[in-house]
C-alpha angles and dihedrals in degrees: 000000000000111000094207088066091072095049096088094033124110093261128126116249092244089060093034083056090044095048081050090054088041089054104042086049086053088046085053092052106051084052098056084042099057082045090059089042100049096042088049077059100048086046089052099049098044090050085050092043086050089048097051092047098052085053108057097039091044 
């Protein structure tokens, strides 16, 4: 969604503002989403790290 498509559009300004604040909340969260996915990942690699570990020193 690119907020500067709606500028020239036939909206009013209150729903273009609203489509802006609609936008930024889904830009918020993606990125809360990507946080949670990259540190599942780091948790992941670090239990599978530790794993790996454990097995070829015991």
């Amino acid at each position: 969604m690119d907020i500067s498509s709606i500028g020239g559009s036939a909206l009013t300004p209150e729903v273009q503002a609203q489509y802006a604040v609609k936008c930024i909340q889904m830009a918020r969260q993606s990125d809360a989403v990507i946080g949670s996915l990259i540190q599942d990942t780091v948790e992941i690699s670090k239990e599978a790290m530790d794993k790996y570990i454990a097995e070829t020193q015991g």
